[in-house]
C-alpha angles and dihedrals in degrees: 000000000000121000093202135252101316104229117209115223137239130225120238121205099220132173135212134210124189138172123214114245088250091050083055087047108049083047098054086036090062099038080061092039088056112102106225131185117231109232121218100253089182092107101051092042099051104035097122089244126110113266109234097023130262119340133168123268116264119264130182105207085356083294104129104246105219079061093054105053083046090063090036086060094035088060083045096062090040095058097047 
């Protein structure tokens, strides 16, 4: 039974930087304490364009899926 090729490591020169909890603290502590002012998003929302750009339509198995509920509701009305 083989074990494998056997690789040597390299060492990586890596450095850390941490903050204290009361350094996190104090941080979050001053982004709550900042008085900011809340900006009237009504434009953006409701500018008549998609919001996060163009995107394909929707399929279910690469079958549109407008077209498949429309099948789907098609076969509904046959059966009944």
């Amino acid at each position: 039974m083989s074990m494998g090729k056997k690789v040597k490591g390299k060492s990586v020169d890596a450095r850390l930087n941490i903050k204290s909890f009361a350094q996190l603290e104090k941080e979050v502590q001053a982004s709550l304490d900042a008085c900011l002012e809340d900006k009237d998003i009504t434009e953006f929302v409701n500018d008549g364009q998609p919001f996060a750009g163009w995107s394909p339509a929707h399929t279910i198995n690469g079958e549109d899926y407008d077209e498949l509920m429309e099948k789907k509701k098609k076969a509904e009305d046959e059966d009944t």
